[in-house]
C-alpha positions in Angstrom: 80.3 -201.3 -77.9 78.3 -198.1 -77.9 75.0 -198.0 -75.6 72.5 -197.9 -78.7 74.0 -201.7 -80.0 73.7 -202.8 -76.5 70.1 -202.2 -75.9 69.8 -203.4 -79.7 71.1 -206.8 -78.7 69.3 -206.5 -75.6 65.6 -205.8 -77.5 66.6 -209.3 -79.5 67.4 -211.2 -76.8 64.4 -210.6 -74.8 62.2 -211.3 -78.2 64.1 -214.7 -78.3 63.7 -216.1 -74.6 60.2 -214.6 -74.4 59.4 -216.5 -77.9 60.7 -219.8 -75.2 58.7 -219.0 -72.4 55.5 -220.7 -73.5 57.8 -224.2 -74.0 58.9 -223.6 -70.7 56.1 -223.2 -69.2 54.7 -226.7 -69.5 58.0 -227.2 -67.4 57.4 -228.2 -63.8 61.4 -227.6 -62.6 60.3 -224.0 -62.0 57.6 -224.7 -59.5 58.7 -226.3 -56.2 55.3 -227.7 -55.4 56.0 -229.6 -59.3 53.2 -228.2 -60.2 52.9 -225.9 -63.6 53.4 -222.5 -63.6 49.9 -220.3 -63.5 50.5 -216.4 -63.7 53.6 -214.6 -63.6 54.5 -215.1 -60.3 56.8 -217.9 -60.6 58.3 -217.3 -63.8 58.7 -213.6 -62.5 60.8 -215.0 -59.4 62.5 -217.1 -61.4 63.7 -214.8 -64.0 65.0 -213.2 -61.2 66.9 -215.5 -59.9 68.6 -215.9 -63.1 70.3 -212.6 -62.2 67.8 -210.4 -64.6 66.3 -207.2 -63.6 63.0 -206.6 -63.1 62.7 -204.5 -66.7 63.8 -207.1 -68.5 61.5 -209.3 -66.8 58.8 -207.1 -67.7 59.8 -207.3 -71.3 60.5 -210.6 -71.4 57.0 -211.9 -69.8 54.8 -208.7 -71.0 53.6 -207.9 -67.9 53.7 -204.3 -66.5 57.4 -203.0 -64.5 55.1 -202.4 -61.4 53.8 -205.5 -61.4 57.0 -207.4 -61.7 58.6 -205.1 -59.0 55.6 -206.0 -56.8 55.8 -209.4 -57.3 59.8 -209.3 -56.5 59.2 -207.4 -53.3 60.0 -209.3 -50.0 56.7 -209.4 -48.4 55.3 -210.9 -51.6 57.7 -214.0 -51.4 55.8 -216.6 -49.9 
């Protein structure tokens, strides 16, 4: 496959689990506490855990690549 399909498919893919998000964010498996997901935060960590990197996150939940990074960052773990 040449690089230009693969961010293609890429681009659609991020549309289609972003398009899920909202759904899953009523969902209260994500959150250890049970509670529901508020912000990025959580979703950002774990979209990360998933095994995605921090631009697709971005893309994925609209929030800016400096903020996800931030938000990935050790320190900012609680």
């Amino acid at each position: 496959m040449t690089e230009e399909l693969l961010k293609d498919i890429s681009k659609k893919l991020n549309v289609l689990i972003s398009m899920n998000m909202g759904r899953l964010n009523d969902i209260r498996q994500f959150e250890n506490s049970g509670e529901r997901i508020q912000g990025v935060g959580a979703m950002t960590r774990y979209l990360a855990d998933m095994g995605l990197e921090p631009k697709d996150i971005a893309e994925i939940l609209g929030a800016p690549l400096q903020s996800v990074r931030t938000l990935l960052t050790p320190n900012r773990r609680k």
